[in-house]
C-alpha positions in Angstrom: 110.5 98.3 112.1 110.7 102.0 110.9 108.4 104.1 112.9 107.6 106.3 110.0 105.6 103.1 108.7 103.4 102.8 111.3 99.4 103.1 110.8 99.8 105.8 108.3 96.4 106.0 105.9 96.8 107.7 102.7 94.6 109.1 100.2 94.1 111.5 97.4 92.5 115.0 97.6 92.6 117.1 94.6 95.1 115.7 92.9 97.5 115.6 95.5 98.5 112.9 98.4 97.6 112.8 101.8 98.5 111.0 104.6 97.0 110.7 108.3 99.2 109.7 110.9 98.8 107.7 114.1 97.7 110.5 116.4 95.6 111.9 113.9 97.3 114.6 111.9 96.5 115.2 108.5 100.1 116.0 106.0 99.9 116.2 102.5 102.9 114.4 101.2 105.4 116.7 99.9 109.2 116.0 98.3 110.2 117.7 101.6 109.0 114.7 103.9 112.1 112.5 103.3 112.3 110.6 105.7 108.9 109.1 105.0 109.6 109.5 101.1 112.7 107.3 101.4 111.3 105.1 103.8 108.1 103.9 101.7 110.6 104.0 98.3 112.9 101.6 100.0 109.8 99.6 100.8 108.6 99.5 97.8 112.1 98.7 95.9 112.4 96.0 98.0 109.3 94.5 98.1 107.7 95.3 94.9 110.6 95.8 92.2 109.1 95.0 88.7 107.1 97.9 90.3 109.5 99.9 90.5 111.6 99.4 87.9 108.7 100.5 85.7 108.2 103.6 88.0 111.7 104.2 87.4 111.3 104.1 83.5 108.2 106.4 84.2 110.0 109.0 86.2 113.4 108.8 84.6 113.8 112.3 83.5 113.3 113.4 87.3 116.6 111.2 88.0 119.1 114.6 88.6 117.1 115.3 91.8 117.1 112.0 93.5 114.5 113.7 96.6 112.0 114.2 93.5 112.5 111.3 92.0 111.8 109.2 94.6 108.8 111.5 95.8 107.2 111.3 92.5 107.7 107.5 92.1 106.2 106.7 96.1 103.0 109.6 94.9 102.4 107.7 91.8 102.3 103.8 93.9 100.3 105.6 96.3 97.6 107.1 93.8 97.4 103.7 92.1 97.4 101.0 95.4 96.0 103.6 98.7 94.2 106.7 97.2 90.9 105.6 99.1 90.4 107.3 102.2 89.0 104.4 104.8 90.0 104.6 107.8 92.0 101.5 107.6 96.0 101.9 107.6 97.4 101.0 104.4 100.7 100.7 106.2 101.0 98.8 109.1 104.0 97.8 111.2 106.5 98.8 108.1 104.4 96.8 105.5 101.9 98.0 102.8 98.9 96.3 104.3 96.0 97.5 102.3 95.7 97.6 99.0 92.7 99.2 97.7 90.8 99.1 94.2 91.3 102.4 93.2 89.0 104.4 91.0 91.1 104.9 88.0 89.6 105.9 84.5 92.3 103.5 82.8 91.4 99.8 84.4 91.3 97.8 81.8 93.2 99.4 79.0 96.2 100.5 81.1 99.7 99.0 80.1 100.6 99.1 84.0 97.9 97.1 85.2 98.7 94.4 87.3 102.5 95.7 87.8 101.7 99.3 89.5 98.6 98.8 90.6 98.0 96.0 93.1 101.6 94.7 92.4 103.0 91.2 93.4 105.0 90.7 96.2 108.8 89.9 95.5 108.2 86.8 97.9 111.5 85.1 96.9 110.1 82.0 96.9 111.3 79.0 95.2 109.3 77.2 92.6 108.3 74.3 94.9 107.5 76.8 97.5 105.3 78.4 95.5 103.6 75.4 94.8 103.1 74.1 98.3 102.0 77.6 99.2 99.4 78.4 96.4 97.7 74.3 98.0 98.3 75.5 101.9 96.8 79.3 100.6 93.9 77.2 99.8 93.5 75.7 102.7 94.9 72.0 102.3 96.2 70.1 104.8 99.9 68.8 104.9 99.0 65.6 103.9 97.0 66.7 101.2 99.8 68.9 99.4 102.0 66.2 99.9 100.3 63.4 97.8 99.4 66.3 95.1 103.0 67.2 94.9 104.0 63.6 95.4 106.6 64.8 98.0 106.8 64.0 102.1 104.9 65.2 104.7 108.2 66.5 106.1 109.1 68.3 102.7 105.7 69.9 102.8 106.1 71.2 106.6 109.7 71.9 105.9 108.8 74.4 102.8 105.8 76.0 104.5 108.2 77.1 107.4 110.7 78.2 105.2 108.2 80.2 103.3 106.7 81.8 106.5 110.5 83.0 107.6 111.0 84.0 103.7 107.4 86.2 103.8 108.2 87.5 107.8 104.9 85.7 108.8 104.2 83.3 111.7 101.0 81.9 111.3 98.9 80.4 108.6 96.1 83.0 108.8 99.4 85.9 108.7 100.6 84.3 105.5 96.7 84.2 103.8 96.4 87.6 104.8 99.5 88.9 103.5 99.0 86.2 100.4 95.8 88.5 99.8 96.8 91.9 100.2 100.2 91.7 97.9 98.0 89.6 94.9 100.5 86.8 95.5 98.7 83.8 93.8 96.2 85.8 91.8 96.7 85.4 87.9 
């Protein structure tokens, strides 16, 4: 776990990005903070790639200085996914763990909708997986997913414990949670 990604809120202030820190400092986020910078863009690269990629596309011009680059690409996912101040981390023990509905004058009409803002989670799941996870998300039982899918009881239990190591979860309330916040079996 990367320390810089530890119960760090973030929100917008006239325009600009702001971050408050465990012990209660208040930083605006800067191109100079790169350690944090680099931290949250590996995150996100890794994580949240179609993201990113499109960020990339966005931002390409700023591509001869990397630092900026990568500032202005983790300012923009902030502004669109964290930019409510709330008083609840946004991310928590090195993942995003709060999205938030930002107030932005394009929902609706913007051609990053859905991709940027409130992104899906590069879960790396297979397509089975998926399926038995979207049922158990739902709150089936074992048994229940099984005869749906018309596989075994021991496929089912085997695919949701691959999935939890897949998604770094350990529980089935972990795995709703994070199934929730990174807009994993919305449409």
């Amino acid at each position: 776990m990367n320390i810089l990604l530890t119960n760090i809120e973030f929100f917008t202030y006239e325009h600009e990005v702001w971050y408050c820190t465990p012990d209660g400092t208040t930083k605006r986020l800067t191109e100079s903070d790169i350690s944090l910078v680099n931290s949250l863009f590996d995150s996100i690269e890794h994580l949240y790639p179609l993201a990113c990629d499109l960020l990339r596309l966005e931002y390409k011009s700023c591509l001869p200085n990397l630092p900026y680059f990568r500032f202005r690409i983790v300012a923009r996912f902030i502004r669109c996914n964290f930019s409510v101040l709330d008083n609840m981390p946004d991310v928590k023990d090195g993942k995003f763990s709060n999205f938030e509905c930002v107030p932005c004058p394009l929902r609706g009409e913007c051609r990053h909708e859905g991709v940027i803002c409130r992104p899906k989670i590069n879960h790396q799941l297979s397509g089975t997986e998926t399926r038995v996870m979207r049922l158990w998300h739902f709150g089936l039982s074992e048994d229940t997913i099984a005869t749906a899918l018309c596989i075994s009881h021991h496929t089912v239990h085997n695919h949701i414990r691959n999935s939890y190591t897949k998604l770094g979860v350990h529980s089935r309330a972990e795995f709703v949670r994070i199934a929730d916040i990174n807009n994993l079996f919305n449409e």
